[in-house]
N, C-alpha and C positions, 0 to 999 in steps of 0.2 A: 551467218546462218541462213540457208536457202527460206525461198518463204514457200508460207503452209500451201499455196497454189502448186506449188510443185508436186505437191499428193495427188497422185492419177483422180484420186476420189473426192480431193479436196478435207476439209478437218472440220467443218461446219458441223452444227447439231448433229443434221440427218444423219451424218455422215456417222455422227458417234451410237444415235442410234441405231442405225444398220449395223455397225461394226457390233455392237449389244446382243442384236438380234441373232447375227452371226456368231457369235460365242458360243449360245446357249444353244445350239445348235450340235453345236461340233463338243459341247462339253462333256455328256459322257464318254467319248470317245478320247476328248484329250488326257480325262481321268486316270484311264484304264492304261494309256502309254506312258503318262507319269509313275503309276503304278509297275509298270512290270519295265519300264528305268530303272527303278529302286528310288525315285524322290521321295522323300521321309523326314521324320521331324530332326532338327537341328542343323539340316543341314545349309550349306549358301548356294543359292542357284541364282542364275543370269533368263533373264527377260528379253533376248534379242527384239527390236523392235516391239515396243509393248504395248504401246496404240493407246488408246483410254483405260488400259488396265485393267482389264476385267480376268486377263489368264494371271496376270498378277497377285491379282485377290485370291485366287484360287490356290494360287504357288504360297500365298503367306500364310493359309491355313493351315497347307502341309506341313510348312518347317517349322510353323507355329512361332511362341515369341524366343525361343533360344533360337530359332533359325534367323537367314538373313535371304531377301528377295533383291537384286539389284535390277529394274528398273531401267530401260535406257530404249529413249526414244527423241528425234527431233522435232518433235510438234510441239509448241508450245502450249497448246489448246488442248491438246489429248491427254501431256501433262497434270496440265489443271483438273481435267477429268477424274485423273488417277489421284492427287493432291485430295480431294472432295473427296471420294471415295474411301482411300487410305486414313486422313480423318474422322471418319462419320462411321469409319468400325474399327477404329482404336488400330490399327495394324501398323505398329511403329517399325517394325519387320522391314519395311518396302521402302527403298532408298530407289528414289527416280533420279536419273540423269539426263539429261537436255544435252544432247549431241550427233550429229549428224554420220550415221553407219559407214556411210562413202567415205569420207573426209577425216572426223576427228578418231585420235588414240582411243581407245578402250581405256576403262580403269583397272589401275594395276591391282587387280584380287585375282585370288585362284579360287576355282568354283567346284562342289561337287557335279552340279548337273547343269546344259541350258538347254534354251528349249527358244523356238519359233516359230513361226506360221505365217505362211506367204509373206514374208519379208524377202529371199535372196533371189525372189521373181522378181524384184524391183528396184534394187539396188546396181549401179552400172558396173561393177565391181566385186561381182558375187566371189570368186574363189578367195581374191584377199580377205575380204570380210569373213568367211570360216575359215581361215588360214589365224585370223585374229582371234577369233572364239576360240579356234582349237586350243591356241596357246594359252588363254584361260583354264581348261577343263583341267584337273588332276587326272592322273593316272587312277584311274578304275573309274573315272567321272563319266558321267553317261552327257549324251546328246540325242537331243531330242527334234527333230523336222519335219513338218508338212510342208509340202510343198506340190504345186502342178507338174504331173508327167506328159498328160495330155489334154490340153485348153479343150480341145476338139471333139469332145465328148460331147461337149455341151451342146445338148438340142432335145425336140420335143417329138412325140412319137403320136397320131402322124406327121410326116414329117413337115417342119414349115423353112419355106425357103426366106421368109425377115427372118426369122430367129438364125438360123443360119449365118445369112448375112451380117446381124448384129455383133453375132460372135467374132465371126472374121475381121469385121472393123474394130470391135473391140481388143481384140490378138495384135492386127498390124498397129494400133494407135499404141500398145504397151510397148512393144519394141521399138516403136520411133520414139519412146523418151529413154532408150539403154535398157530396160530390163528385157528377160526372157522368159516367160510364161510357161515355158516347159523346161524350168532349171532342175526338176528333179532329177531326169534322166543324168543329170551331171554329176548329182553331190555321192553317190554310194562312193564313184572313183575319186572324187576328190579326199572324200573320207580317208580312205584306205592309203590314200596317200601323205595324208598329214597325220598317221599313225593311229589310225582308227580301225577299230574290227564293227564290221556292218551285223550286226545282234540279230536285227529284226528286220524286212521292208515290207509295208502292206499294202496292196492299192487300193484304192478308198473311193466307188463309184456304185451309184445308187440307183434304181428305175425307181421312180416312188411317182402317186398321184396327187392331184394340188389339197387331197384330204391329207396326208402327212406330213408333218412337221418339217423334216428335212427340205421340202418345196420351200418354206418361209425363205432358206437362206438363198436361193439362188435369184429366189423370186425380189429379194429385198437389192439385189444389185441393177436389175433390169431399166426403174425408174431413173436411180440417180447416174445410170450408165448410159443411158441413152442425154441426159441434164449434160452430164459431161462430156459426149460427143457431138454436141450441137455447139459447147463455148468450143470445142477443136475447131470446129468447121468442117466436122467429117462425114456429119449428116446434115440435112436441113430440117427445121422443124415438123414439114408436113411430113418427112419419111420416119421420123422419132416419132410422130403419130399415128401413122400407120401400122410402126412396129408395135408400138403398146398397145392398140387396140387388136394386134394380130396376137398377142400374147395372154391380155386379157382373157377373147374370145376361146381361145383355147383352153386356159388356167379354168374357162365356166363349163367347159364340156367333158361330160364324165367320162368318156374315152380317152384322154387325152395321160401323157405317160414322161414323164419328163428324165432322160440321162444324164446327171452332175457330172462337171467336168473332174477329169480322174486328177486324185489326188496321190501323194506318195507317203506315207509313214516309212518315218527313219526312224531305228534306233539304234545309237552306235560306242561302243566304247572305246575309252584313250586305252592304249596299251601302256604298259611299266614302263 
């Protein structure tokens, strides 16, 4: 099993708090795409890369306790996360699996629905891995993806040329570990090719100011993002301090207008 270091972001607390923070962010909206999926009670759905489990918890409410959540993540620590959680609200529902997406088989279940979010931006291996999931979904099973179309959204109005830069470091550092940051643009055709009809696609991109909520999530990557390109070697520390205090300075001034990087909503059904 590769170690938890190999997570762009690392699996530490913060980490798990940020990813928390990030949820609750993006959960009405992930609600509403489970919702018009058709995710409903009793049914079995897949967790593509499940992280600390919090869309988990959310998935084991729906199918409730005649349904089944399966769980599947290589962290050992993010596991334990979802173990805690899963215990501490009865959800015996939620079967976690400890397995690496790149590498190991899938469990052999057929599922009515799955669902992920920024997992096949990072994975070196992205069309096998939905080529794998596909052959999980039943026929009329829905699939569910977020995913990036365009990193490159990401900036601050007016405009700042650190934040800029950070993103750019931050885009080229994701590709030199195998993933692709804009695999959305990829998955509609891989879709349609592993015998999927494309339902739904949304793009999913925000102006908001650092009074709305939505700012939290992007704002919650910025520290631990610049933390993690300092252990790369890809900044130095005084230019990670520069950038945050240019970030900062900005997040304090009320003109200031922030564009989320654009995301993609899939939704897609297996054909008969």
């Amino acid at each position: 099993m590769k170690s938890e270091r190999d997570y762009i972001l690392g699996t530490h607390d913060e980490e798990i708090e940020r990813l928390g923070l990030q949820h609750r962010v993006w959960r009405p909206r992930t609600l509403d795409a489970w919702r018009r999926a058709g995710f409903t009670v009793g049914q079995t759905l897949l967790d593509v890369g499940c992280g600390p489990g919090y869309a988990s918890v959310d998935l084991a409410e729906i199918v409730g306790p005649s349904g089944r959540v399966v769980a599947i993540d290589r962290s050992r620590r993010f596991l334990d996360a979802l173990e805690s959680s899963r215990q501490r609200l009865a959800l015996s529902q939620i079967e976690p699996h400890e397995l690496d997406l790149d590498e190991a088989p899938l469990p052999r279940i057929h599922v009515d629905g799955a669902w992920s979010r920024w997992v096949f931006a990072f994975v070196r291996r992205p069309r096998a891995l939905l080529e794998r999931v596909a052959k999980l979904v039943k026929p009329g099973g829905s699939l569910v993806l977020y995913e990036y179309f365009d990193y490159s959204t990401w900036r601050l109005w007016p405009r700042s040329p650190e934040m800029e830069e950070f993103v750019r470091i931050v885009t080229e550092s994701w590709r030199a570990t195998g993933g692709e940051p804009d695999i959305g643009l990829d998955l509609p055709r891989w879709l349609e090719e592993l015998g999927f009809d494309v339902r739904e696609m949304r793009p999913i991109i925000d102006v908001v100011t650092a009074k709305s909520y939505v700012w939290q999530w992007p704002r919650g990557f910025v520290q631990v993002g610049l933390d993690r390109l300092i252990d790369l070697g890809l900044v130095t520390r005084e230019r990670a301090r520069t950038m945050a205090d240019e970030f900062a300075a900005r997040e304090a001034a009320p003109d200031t207008l922030m564009i989320t990087p654009a995301v993609l909503e899939i939704i897609a059904v297996r054909r008969p």
